[in-house]
Each structure stands twice: as C-alpha cells, then as structure tokens.
Backbone bond lengths (Angstrom), bond angles and torsions (degrees), N, CA, C in turn:
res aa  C-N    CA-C-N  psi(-1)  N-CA   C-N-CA  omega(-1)  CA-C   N-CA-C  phi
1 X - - - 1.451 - - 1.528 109.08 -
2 X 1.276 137.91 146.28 1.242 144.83 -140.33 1.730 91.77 -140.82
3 X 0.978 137.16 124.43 1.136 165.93 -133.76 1.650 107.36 -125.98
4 X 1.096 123.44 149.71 1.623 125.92 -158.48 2.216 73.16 -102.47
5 X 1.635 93.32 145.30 1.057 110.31 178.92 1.953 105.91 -62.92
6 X 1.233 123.77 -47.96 1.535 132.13 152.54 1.585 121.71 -23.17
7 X 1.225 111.15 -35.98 1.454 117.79 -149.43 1.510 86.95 -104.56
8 X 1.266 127.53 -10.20 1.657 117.56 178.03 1.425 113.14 -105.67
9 X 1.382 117.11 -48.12 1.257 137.36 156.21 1.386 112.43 -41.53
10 X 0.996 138.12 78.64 1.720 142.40 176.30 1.780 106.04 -53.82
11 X 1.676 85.17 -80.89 1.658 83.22 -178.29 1.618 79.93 -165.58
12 X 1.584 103.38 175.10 1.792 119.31 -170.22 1.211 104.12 -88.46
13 X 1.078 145.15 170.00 1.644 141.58 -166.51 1.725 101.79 -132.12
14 X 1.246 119.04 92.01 1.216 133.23 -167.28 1.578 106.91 -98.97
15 X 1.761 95.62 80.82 1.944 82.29 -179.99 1.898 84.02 -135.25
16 X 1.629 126.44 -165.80 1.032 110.71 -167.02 1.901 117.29 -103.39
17 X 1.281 98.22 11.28 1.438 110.48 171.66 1.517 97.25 -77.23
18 X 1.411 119.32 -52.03 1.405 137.43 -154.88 1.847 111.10 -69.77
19 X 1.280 107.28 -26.58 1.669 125.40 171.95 1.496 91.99 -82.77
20 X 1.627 133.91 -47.01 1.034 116.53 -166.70 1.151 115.70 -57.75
21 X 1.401 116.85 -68.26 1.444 122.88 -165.39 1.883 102.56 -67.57
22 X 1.472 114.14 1.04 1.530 101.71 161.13 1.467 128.07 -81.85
23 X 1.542 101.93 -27.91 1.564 96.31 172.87 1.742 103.99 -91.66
24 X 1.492 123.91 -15.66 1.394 101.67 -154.85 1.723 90.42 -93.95
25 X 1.248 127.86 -38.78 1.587 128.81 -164.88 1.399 109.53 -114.15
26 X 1.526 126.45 23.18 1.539 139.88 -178.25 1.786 103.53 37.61
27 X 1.550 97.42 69.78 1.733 87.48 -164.16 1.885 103.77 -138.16
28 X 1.205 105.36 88.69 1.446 107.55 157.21 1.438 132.92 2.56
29 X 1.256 170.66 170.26 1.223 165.65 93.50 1.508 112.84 -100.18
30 X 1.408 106.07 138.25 1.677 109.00 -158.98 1.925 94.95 -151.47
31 X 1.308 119.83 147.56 1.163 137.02 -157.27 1.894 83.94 -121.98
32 X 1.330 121.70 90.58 1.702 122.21 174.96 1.038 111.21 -77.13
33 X 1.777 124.74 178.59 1.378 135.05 127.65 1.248 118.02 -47.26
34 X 1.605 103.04 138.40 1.640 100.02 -176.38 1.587 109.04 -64.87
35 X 1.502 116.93 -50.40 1.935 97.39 177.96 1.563 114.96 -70.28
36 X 1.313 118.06 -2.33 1.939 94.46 175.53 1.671 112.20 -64.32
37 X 1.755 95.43 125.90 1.910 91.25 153.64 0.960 122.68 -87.34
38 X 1.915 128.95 -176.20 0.520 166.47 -178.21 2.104 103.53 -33.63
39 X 0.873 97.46 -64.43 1.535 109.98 176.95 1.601 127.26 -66.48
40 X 1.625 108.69 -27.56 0.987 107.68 155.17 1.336 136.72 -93.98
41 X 1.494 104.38 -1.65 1.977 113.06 177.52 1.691 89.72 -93.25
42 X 1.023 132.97 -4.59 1.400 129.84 -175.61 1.745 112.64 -97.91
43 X 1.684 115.23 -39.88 1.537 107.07 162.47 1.437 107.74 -64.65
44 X 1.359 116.56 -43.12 1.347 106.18 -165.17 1.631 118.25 -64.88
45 X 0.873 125.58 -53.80 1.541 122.46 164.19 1.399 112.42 -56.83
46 X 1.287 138.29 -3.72 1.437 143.15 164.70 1.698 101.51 -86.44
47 X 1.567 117.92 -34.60 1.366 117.01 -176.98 1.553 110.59 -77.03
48 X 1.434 126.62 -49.59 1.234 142.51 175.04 1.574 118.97 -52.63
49 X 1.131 105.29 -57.47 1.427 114.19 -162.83 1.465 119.87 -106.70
50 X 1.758 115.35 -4.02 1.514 122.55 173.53 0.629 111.20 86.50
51 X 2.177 145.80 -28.62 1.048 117.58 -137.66 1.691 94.82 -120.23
52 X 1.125 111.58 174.95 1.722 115.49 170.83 1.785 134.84 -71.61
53 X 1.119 119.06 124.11 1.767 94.88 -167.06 1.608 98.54 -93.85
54 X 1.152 120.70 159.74 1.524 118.46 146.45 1.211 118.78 -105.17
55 X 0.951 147.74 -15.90 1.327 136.45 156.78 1.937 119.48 -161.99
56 X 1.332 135.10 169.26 1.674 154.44 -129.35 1.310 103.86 -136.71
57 X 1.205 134.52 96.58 1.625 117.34 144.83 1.272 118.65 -106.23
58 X 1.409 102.31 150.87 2.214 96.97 -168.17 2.061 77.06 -125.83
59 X 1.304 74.44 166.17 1.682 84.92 178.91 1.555 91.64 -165.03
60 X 1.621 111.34 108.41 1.623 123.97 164.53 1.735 122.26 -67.15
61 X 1.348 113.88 126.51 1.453 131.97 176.95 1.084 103.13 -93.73
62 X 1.430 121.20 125.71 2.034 110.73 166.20 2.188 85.73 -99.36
63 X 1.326 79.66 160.93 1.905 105.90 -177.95 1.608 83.78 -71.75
64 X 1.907 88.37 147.30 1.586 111.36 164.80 1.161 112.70 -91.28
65 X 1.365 123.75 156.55 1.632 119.45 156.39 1.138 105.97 -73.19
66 X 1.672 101.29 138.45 1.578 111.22 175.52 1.375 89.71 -120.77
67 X 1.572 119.77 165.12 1.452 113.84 165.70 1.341 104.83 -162.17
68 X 1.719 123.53 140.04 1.123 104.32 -139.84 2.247 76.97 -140.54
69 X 1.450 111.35 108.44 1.212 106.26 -159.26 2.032 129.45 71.86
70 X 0.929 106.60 -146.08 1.510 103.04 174.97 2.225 110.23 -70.12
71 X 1.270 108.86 -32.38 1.140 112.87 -160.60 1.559 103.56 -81.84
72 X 1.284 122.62 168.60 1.446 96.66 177.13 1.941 86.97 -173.68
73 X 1.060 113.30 163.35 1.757 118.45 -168.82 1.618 100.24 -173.44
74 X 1.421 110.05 172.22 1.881 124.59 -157.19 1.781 69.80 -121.07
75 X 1.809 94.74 136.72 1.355 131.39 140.41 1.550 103.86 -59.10
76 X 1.854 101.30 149.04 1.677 88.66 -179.16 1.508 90.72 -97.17
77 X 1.949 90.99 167.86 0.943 104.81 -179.11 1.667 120.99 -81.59
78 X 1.536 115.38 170.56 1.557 115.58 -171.87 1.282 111.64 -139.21
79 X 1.110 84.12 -177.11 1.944 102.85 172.59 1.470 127.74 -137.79
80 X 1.289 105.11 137.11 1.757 105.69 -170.86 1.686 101.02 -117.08
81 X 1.355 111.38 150.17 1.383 114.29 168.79 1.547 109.99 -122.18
82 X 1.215 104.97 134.32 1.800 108.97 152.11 1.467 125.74 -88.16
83 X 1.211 136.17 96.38 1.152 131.64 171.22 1.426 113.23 -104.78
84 X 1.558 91.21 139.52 1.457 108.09 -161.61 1.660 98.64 -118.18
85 X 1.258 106.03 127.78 1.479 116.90 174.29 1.364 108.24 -81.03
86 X 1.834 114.32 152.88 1.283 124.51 145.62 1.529 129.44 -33.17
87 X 1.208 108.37 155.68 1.498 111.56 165.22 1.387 117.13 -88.78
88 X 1.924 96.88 133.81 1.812 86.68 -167.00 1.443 116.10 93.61
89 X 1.495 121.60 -12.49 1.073 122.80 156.00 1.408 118.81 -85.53
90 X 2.194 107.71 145.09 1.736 81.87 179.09 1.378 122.76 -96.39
91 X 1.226 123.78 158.78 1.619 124.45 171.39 0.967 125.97 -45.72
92 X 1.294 150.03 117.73 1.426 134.75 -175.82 1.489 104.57 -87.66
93 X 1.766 104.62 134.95 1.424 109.03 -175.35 1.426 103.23 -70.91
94 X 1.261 114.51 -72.63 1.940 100.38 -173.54 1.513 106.01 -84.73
95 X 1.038 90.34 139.97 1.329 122.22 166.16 1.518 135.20 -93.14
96 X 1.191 86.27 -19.77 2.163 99.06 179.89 1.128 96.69 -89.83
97 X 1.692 132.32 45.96 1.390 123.45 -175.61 2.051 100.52 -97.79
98 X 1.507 100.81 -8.74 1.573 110.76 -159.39 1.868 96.67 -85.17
C-alpha cells in the first residue's frame, strides 16, 4: 500500500543541529511516520519538494517519561529522517511547506 506523500512527511525538524547539517552536507531533516521506510520517505520528499535525493537515514526515538505531579506517562515514540540531496540539486528554502 503506497502512502499519501503527507502522511510520511510529519513535519521538518527545525532545531540548530538540523540547519547545520542543511547548509554544511545539503541534508534535509524530517520528523516521519514511525512504519515508513527508507523508500517511501525518499519518493515522498522527491514528490513534495521536486528535487532528487541521494540517499535516507532514519534514526528511531522511544518517548520519555514525563510526569506532571503524582501522575506521570511516556511521550510516544518517533522517527526522524536525514535526507540527503543530489549534487546540483537546489535547496529548498522553506521547509514548513509539509
């Protein structure tokens, strides 16, 4: 089953590691669905954003305990992708377009 390009793409991960490695290694950061692979976080940012990837890294988060008074429960866990563009491809300035 093939997945709406939206539905993998969560949202862009805008912190200052995540700008770094965008200007220094032309490399995306993206907040996924926890089951998308590799192949499908890769059309989808090819569908969205036009441009070509060369290659996917995902890296799984499990949820922290937060606890707020006596009660206390786990954030869920997530998934982040690195996508790394071609050379010669251009950068897309915004990113909060997902």
């Amino acid at each position: 089953m093939t997945k709406n390009p939206y539905q993998v793409l969560l949202k862009p991960v805008i912190t200052e590691k995540g700008l770094d490695v965008k200007e220094r290694a032309r490399t995306l950061v993206f907040r996924v669905h926890r089951d998308a692979n590799k192949m499908e976080i890769k059309q989808a940012v090819q569908a969205v954003y036009k441009v070509k990837v060369e290659s996917v890294h995902t890296a799984h988060f499990h949820g922290k305990l937060r606890r707020r008074g006596r009660t206390f429960g786990y954030s869920p866990d997530w998934k982040k992708a690195y996508v790394k563009l071609r050379a010669g491809e251009k950068m897309p300035e915004q990113v909060e377009g997902v």
